[in-house]
C-alpha positions in Angstrom: -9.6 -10.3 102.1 -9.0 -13.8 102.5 -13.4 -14.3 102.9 -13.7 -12.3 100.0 -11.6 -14.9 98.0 -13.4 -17.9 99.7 -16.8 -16.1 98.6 -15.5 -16.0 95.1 -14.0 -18.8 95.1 -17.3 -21.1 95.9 -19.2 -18.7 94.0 -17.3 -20.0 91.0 -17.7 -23.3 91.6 -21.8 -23.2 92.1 -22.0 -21.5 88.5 -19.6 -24.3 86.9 -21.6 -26.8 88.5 -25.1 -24.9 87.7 -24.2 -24.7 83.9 -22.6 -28.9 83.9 -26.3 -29.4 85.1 -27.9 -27.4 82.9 -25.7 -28.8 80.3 -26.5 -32.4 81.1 -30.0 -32.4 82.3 -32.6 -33.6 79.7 -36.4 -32.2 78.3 -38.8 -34.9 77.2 -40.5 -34.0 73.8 -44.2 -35.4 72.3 -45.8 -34.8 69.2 -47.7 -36.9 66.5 -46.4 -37.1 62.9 -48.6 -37.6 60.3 -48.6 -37.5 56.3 -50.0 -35.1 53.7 -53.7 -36.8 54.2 -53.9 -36.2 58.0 -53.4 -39.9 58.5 -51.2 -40.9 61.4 -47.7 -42.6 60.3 -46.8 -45.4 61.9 -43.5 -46.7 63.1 -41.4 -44.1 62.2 -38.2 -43.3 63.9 -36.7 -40.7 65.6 -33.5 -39.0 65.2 -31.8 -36.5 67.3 -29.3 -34.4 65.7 -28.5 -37.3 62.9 -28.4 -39.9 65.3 -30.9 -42.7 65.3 -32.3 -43.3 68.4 -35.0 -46.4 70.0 -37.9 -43.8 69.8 -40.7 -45.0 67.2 -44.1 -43.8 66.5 -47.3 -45.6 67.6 -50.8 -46.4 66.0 -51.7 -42.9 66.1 -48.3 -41.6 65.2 -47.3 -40.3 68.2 -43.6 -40.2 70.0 -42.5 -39.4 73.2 -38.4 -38.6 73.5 -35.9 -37.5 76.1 -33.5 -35.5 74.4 -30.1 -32.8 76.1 -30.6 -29.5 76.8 -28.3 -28.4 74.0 -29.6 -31.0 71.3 -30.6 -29.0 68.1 -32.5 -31.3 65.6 -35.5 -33.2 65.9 -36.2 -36.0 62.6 -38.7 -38.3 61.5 -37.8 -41.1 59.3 -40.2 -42.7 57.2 -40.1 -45.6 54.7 -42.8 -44.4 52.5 -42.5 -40.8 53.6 -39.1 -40.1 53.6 -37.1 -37.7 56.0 -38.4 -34.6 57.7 -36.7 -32.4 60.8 -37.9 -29.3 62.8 -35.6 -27.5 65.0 -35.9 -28.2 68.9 -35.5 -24.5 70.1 -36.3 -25.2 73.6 -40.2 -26.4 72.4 -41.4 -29.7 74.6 -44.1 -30.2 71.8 -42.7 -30.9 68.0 -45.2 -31.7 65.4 -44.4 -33.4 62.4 -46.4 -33.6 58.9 -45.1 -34.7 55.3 -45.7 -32.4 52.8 -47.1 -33.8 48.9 -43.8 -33.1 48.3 -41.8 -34.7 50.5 -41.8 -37.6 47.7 -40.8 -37.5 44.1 -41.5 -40.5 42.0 -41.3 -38.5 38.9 -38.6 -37.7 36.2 -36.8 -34.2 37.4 -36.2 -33.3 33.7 -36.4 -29.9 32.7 -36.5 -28.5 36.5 -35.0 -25.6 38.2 -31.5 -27.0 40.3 -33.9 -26.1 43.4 -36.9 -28.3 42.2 -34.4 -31.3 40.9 -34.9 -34.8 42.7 -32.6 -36.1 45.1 -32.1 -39.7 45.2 -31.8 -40.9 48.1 -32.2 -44.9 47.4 -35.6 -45.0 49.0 -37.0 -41.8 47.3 -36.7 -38.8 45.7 -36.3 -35.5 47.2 -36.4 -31.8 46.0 -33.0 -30.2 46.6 -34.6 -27.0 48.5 -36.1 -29.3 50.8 -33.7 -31.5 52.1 -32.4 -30.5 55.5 -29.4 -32.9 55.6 -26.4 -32.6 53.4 -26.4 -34.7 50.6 -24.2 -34.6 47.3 -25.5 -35.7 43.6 -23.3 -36.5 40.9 -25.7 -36.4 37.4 -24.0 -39.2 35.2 -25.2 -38.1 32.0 -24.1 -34.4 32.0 -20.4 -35.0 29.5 -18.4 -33.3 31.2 -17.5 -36.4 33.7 -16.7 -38.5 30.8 -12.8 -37.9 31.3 -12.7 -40.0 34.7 -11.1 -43.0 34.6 -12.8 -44.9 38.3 -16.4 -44.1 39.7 -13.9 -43.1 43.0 -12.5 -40.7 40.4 -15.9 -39.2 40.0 -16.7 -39.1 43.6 -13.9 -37.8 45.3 -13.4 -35.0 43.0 -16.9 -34.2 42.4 -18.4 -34.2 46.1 -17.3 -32.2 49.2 -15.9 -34.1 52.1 -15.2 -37.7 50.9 -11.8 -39.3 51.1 -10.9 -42.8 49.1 -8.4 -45.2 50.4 -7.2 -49.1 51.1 -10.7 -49.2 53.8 -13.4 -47.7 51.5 -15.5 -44.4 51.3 -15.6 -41.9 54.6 -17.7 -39.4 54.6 -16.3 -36.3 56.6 -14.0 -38.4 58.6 -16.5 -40.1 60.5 -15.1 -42.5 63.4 -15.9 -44.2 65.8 -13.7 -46.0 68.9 -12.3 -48.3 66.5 -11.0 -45.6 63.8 -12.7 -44.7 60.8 -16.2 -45.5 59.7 -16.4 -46.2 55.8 -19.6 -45.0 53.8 -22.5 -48.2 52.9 -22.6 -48.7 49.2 -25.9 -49.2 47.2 -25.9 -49.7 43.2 -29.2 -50.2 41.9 -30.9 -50.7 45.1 -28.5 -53.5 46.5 -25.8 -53.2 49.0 -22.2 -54.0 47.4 -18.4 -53.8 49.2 -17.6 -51.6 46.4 -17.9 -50.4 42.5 -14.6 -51.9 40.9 -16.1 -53.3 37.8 -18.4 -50.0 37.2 -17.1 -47.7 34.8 -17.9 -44.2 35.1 -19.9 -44.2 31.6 -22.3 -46.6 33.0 -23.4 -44.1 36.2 -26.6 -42.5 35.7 -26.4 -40.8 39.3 -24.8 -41.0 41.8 -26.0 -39.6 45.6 -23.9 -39.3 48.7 -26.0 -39.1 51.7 -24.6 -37.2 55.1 -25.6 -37.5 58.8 -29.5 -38.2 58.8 -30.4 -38.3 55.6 -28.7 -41.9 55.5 -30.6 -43.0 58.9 -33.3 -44.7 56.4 -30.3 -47.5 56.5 -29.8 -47.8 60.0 -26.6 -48.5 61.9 -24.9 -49.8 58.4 -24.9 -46.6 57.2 -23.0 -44.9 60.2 -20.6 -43.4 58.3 -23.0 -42.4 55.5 -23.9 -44.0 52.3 -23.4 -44.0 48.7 -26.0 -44.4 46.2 -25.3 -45.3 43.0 -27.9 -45.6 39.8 -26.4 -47.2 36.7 -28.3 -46.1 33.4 -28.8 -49.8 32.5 -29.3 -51.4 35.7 -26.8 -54.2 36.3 -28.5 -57.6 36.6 -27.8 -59.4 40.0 
């Protein structure tokens, strides 16, 4: 009996410590990324599950990362391309090419909801293909014109954002200090906040989530606010 429960007993222990390893251990992924010419795109950079990492793409577009077992999201990050992510699902190879319509430089007037740009301060994006969570409050539609404060318009108007005394945060992002307020762009330009902007001025306004705010780096760790004023504010 009492073999039986030392059997069992270190049995247990292998498979905890089989599944920590498993857990732990890493897979190195390649692949090229290129845009919607075939031409290779250079020094973009890679994100794993949101999170910017020091992986870049060469002269021919090509990556090579070490991601965990368990990661779930592969993304590219582009300037002039924008964002794009594939799923890992235990594949060591992940190519990467930007559709024509990864970019929208265009007016989205008189589109379906689905086929409306996205502004996401360095381009635009068709809703249906984003694949990070992102917010957009459309100034112009009336029925906003009761709000007193643009933080009014935001916090009531978008899902998971929180106003107080230390800014913006996004989902309660943290880090070891405490909480991680959102980066704030109006027309383009990084500003500590929009006192001064009243809510008839917005033209749009765009909160970015997880990756989709990478484009900014580590300033926009806790996500980032976009705002578009109809008649851009002279700086």
């Amino acid at each position: 009996m009492k073999i039986k429960s030392i059997v069992l007993i270190l049995l247990s222990v292998f498979l905890t410590c089989t599944l920590s390893a498993q857990k732990n251990s890493k897979i190195t992924i390649t692949g090229t990324v290129v845009d919607k010419n075939e031409n290779p795109v250079v020094n973009a950079m890679v994100m794993v599950d949101g999170v910017k990492t020091s992986a870049v793409t060469d002269a021919k577009g090509a990556y090579k990362i070490k991601v965990k077992n368990d990661a779930v999201k592969l993304g590219i990050i582009s300037l002039l391309n924008g964002l794009i992510e594939e799923s890992i699902d235990g594949r060591t190879e992940i190519n990467f090419k930007f559709s024509s319509s990864s970019l929208r430089q265009q007016s989205d007037q008189g589109d379906s909801p689905d086929d409306q740009g996205v502004n996401t301060g360095y381009n635009y994006v068709k809703k249906k293909d984003t694949t990070s969570p992102m917010d957009k409050i459309d100034g112009t539609d009336s029925k906003y014109a009761s709000y007193r404060t643009v933080s009014e318009m935001i916090t009531r108007e978008t899902s998971g954002v929180k106003y107080s005394s230390s800014g913006y945060i996004i989902q309660d992002s943290k880090n070891f200090f405490g909480s991680v307020p959102a980066l704030l762009i109006v027309d383009g330009v990084p500003v500590e906040s929009f006192d001064g902007i009243v809510p008839s001025a917005v033209e749009s306004i765009t909160v970015l989530k997880g990756s989709s705010a990478g484009i900014y780096g580590t300033r926009a760790y806790g996500g980032a606010i976009v705002l578009k004023t109809k008649t851009q504010i002279s700086r």
